[in-house]
Structure formats: C-alpha cells, structure tokens
C-alpha positions as CSV (number, residue, x, y, z in Angstrom):
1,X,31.3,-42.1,80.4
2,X,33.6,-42.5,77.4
3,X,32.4,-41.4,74.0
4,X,33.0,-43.3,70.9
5,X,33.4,-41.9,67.6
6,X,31.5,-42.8,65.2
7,X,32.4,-44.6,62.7
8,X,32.4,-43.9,58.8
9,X,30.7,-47.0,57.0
10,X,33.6,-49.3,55.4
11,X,32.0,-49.1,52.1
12,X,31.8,-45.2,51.7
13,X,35.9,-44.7,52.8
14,X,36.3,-47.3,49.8
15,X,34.6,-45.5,47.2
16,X,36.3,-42.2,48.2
17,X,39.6,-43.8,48.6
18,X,38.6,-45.4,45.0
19,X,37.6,-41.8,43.4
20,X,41.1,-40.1,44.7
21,X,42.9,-43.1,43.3
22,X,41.0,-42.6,39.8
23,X,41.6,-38.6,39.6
24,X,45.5,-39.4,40.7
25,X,45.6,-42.3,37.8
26,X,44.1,-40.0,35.4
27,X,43.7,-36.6,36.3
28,X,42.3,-35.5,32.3
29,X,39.2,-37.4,33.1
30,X,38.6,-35.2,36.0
31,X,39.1,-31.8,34.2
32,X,37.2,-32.7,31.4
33,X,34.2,-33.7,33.7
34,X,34.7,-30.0,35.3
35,X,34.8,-28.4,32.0
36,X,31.7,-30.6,31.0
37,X,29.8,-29.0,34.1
38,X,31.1,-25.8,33.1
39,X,29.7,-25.8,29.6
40,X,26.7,-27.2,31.0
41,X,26.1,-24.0,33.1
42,X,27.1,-21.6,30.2
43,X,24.5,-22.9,27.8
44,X,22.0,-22.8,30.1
45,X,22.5,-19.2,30.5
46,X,22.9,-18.6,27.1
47,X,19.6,-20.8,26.5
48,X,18.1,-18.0,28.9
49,X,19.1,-15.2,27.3
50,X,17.7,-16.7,24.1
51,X,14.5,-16.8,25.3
52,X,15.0,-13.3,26.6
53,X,16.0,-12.3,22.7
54,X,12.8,-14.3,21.8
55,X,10.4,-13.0,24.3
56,X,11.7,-9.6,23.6
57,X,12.3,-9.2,19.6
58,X,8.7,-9.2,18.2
59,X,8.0,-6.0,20.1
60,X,11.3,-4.9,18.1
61,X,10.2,-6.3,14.9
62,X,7.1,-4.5,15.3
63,X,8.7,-1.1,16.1
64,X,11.0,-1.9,13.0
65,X,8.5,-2.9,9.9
66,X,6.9,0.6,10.0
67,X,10.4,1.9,9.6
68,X,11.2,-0.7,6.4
69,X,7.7,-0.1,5.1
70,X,8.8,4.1,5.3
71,X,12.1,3.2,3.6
72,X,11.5,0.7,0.7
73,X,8.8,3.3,0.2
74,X,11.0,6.0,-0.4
75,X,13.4,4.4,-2.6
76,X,10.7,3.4,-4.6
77,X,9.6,7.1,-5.2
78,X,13.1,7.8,-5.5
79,X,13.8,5.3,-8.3
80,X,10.2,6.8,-10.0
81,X,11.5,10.4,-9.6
82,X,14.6,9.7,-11.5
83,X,13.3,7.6,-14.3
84,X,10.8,11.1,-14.7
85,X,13.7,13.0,-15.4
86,X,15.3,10.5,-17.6
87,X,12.7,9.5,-19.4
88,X,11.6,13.0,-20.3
89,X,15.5,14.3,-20.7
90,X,16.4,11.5,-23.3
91,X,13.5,9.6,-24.3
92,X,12.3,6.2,-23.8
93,X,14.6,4.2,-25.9
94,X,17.9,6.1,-24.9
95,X,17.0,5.9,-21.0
96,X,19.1,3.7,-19.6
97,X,18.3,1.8,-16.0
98,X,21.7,2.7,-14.9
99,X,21.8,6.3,-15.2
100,X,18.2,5.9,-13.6
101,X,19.5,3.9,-10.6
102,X,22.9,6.4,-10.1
103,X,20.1,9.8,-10.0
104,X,18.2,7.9,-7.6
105,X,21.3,6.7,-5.4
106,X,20.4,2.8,-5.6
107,X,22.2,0.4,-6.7
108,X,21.1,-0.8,-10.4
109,X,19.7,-4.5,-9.3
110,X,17.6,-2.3,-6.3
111,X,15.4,-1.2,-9.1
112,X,14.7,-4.8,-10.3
113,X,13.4,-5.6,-7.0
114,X,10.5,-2.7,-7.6
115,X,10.0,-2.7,-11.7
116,X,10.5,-6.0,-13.6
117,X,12.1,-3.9,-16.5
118,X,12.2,-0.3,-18.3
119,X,9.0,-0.8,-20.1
120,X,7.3,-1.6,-16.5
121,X,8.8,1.5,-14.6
122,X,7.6,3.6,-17.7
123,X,3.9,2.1,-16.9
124,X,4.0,3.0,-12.9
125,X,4.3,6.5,-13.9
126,X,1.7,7.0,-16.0
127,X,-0.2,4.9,-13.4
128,X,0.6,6.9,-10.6
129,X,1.3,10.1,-12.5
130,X,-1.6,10.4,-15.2
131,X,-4.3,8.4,-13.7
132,X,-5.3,10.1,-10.8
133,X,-6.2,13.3,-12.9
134,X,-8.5,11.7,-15.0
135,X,-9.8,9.7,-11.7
136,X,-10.8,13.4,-10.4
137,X,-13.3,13.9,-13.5
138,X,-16.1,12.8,-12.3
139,X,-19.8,13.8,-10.9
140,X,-20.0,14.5,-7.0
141,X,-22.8,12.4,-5.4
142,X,-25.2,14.2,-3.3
143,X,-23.2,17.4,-4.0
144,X,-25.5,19.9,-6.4
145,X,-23.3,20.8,-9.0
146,X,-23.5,22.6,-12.6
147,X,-21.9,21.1,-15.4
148,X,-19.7,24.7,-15.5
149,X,-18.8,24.3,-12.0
150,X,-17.5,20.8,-13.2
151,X,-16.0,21.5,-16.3
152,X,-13.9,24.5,-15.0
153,X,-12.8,22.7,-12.1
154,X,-10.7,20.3,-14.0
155,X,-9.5,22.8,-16.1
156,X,-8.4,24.6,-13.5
157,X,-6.5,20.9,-12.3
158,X,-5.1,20.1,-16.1
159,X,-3.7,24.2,-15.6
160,X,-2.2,23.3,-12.3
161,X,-1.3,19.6,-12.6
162,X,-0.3,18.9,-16.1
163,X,0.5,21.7,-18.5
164,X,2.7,23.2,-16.0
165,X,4.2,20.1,-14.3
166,X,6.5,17.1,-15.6
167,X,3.0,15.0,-16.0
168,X,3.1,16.9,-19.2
169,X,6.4,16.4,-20.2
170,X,5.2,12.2,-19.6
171,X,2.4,13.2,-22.0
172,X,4.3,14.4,-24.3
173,X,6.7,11.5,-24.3
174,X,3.7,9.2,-25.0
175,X,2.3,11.1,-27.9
176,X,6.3,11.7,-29.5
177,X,7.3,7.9,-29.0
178,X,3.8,6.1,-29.0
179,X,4.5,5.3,-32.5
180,X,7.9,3.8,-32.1
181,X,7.1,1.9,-29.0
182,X,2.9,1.0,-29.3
183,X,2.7,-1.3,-26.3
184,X,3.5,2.3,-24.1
185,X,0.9,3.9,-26.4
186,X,-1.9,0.9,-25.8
187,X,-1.1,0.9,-22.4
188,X,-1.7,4.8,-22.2
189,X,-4.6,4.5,-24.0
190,X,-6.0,2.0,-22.1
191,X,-5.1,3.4,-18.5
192,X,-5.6,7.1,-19.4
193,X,-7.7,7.9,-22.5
194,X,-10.4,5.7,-22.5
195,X,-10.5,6.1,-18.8
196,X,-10.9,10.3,-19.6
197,X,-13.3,9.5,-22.6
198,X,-15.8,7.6,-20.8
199,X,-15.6,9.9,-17.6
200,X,-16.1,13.1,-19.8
201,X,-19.3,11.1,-21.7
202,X,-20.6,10.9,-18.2
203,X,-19.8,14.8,-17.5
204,X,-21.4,15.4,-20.9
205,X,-24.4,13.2,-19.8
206,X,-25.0,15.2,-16.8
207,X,-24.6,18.6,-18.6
208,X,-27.5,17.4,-21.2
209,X,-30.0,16.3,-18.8
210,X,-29.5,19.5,-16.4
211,X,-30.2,21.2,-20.0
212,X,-26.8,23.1,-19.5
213,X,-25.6,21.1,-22.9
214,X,-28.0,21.3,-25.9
215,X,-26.8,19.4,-28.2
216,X,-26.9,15.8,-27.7
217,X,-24.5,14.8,-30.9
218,X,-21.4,16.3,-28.4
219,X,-22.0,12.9,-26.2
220,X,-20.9,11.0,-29.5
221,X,-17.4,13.0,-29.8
222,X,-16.2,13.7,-26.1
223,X,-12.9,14.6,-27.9
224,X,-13.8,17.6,-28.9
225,X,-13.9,18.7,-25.5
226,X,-10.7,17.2,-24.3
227,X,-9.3,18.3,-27.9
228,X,-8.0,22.0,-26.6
229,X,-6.3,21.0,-23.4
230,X,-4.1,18.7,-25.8
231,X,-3.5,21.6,-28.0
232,X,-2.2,23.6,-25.1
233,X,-0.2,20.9,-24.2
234,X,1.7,20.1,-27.6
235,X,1.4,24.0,-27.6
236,X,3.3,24.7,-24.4
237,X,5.7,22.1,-25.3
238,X,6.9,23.2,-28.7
239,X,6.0,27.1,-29.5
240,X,5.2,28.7,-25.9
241,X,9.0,30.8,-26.4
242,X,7.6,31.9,-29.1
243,X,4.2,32.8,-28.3
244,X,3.0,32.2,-24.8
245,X,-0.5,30.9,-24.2
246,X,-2.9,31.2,-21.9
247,X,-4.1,27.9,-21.5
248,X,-6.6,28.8,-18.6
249,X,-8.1,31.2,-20.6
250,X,-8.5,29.5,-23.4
251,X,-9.7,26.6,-21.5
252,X,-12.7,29.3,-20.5
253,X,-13.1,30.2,-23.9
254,X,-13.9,26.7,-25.2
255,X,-16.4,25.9,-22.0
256,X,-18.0,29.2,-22.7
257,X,-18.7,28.1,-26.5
258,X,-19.6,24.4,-25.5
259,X,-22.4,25.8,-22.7
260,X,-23.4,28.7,-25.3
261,X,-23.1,31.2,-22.9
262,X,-20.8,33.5,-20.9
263,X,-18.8,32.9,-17.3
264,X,-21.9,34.7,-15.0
265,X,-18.9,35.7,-12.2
C-alpha cells in the first residue's frame, strides 16, 4: 500500500515563508527582539536576587544596629572624654570644639550631631559626671542603717570619686568660672546642689529621728555638713603641694563632731 505524506497546512508554510522573508528584509528587528528576550530573562533574575537581598538583609540589619548602637556610643564618650580635659586644661571660654573634636579623633561637625554647642557638652558632664554622686546619697529602704554608717559611706565615695578624680577638677571649673558664665553655674546648681542639699536634709532627717543627731537646727543648714568636703576640694586644688591634706580624715573628724561622739571601730 503506498503511503502518502502528509501534508503541511497551506496557511502555516505562508506564515513561515512570511517570517523568513521579514528577518531577511530587516534583520535589526529580529536582533532587537532577541536582545528584548534577553533582558527579559536577566531582570528577572536580578528581580530574584532582590528578593533574596530583601528576604535576607533584616537579619543583617539586626546583627548590625547593636554594632552602630556600640559605636556612636563610643564616640560619644570619646567626644565627653576630651572636652574633660579641655575644659579643665584651659577653661571654659578658651576651649575650643575643634581642639575638642581633634583629642577625640572626630571630625568637628561629628560633635554637633551629639551636643548642640559648647555650653550643652559642658552640661552632659556635669550630668553624667556630678549627678550620679549626689544620686548615691540617699537612705536604703528596708536596709537598717545608722546615720554614721551613711554619712561615712559617702565620704568615703566624695574621697574616692571626686577629690581625687577629674570630677573635681569639673567642680572646680564651676566654682572658678560660675561667675563669668552664670547659666553653667544655675545649671549646676540646679542639677547638683540643690539635688545634694535636699538629699542630705533627708540624711539629716533620718539621723534626728534615730536620735543619732541632736540638734534639730542642723536640718535648717545642711551646708554645714557638705561645707568641709568643699574645703578639701578648693584645698586639694590650690595648696595640697604645699601642705597635703587628709581629706578622709578630716571628713571623720567633722562626722565625729556632728554625731557628738567617737568612730566606735
């Protein structure tokens, strides 16, 4: 039996005969539809690997902000170390945010992203400086505790923390250019001594109804016991290479008159 072959429908040989005849006319349409398909196919991948990016990067910014949170830290204490050393070294006035910025290896405008200006970088040390040592003067609760016990423990802090440290040397600073400058002297006061005054009027509260502190007129003036750890300051500031003080023992002497009686260790 003869076979026949089949035969290809009449329209379909005209429309590939048509299609070779185009690409032959004009063979630029054809690449550009090739390069069409080929972008097509690269931006798809690319699309993919952008959700890949996406799907992936918030575990990456996660493992990341700890690390910025560490560093903008530190510069921060860096840029508050330096202005310590300037500050005390030259005063407020003559401290200048450059030198500040070169000790603590930032650029000058990095500072401006922390402090608004001098005056405000001055402020966030005695904040974080000064503040927290007058924060630590105060009564335990539901700790029993003599008012001796109390009061020798924070002179045993303003020995360790203050006369011997730079905090003093910020102190100082205050009490030397607080007239020239009163907004840093207001602000000290406000932040630091009347913070100190109404915590030791509290101390001195506690000591008078224990009975360790007989007379009551000493709640009116708490300066007067505050008044010898400022002595030792200007003291060890000024005259201690000429005469070195004891402030710790001193510091005994005065709680000794104050309770009207001796250390009992």
């Amino acid at each position: 039996m003869k076979m026949t072959k089949p035969k290809t429908p009449q329209r379909s040989r005209a429309k590939r005969a048509g299609d070779t005849a185009a690409q032959a006319a004009n063979p630029g349409a054809s690449m550009a539809r090739a390069q069409a398909s080929a972008v097509t196919s690269h931006s798809g991948a690319e699309h993919g690997a952008a959700i890949s990016r996406s799907t992936a990067s918030p575990a990456g910014h996660a493992a990341s902000t700890p690390r910025r949170i560490a560093g903008a830290a530190a510069r921060r204490q860096a840029i508050l170390d330096a202005a310590l050393d300037e500050f005390t070294a030259r005063g407020f006035a003559a401290a200048r945010m450059d030198d500040i910025a070169a000790k603590a290896g930032v650029a000058k405008g990095t500072i401006y992203l922390y402090f608004t200006d001098k005056e405000a970088l001055f402020q966030e040390l005695v904040r974080t400086s000064l503040v927290p040592i007058v924060g630590g003067l105060k009564i335990p609760e539901g700790v029993e505790m003599s008012v001796r016990v109390l009061l020798e423990a924070f002179a045993d802090t303003l020995v360790r923390e203050v006369l011997g440290t730079r905090r003093g040397d910020l102190i100082r600073l205050v009490i030397s250019e607080g007239g020239r400058f009163p907004q840093l002297a207001d602000f000290h006061y406000h932040e630091v001594i009347e913070r100190g005054i109404n915590a030791m009027r509290g101390v001195i509260g506690f000591g008078i109804a224990r009975g360790e502190i007989r007379n009551p007129k000493l709640q009116e003036f708490p300066q007067l016991v505050i008044a010898p750890a400022l002595v030792a300051l200007i003291w060890q500031g000024m005259f201690a290479k000429f005469a070195p003080l004891d402030a710790r023992a001193m510091l005994q002497t005065h709680i000794d008159l104050l309770l009207g009686q001796t250390r009992t260790s």
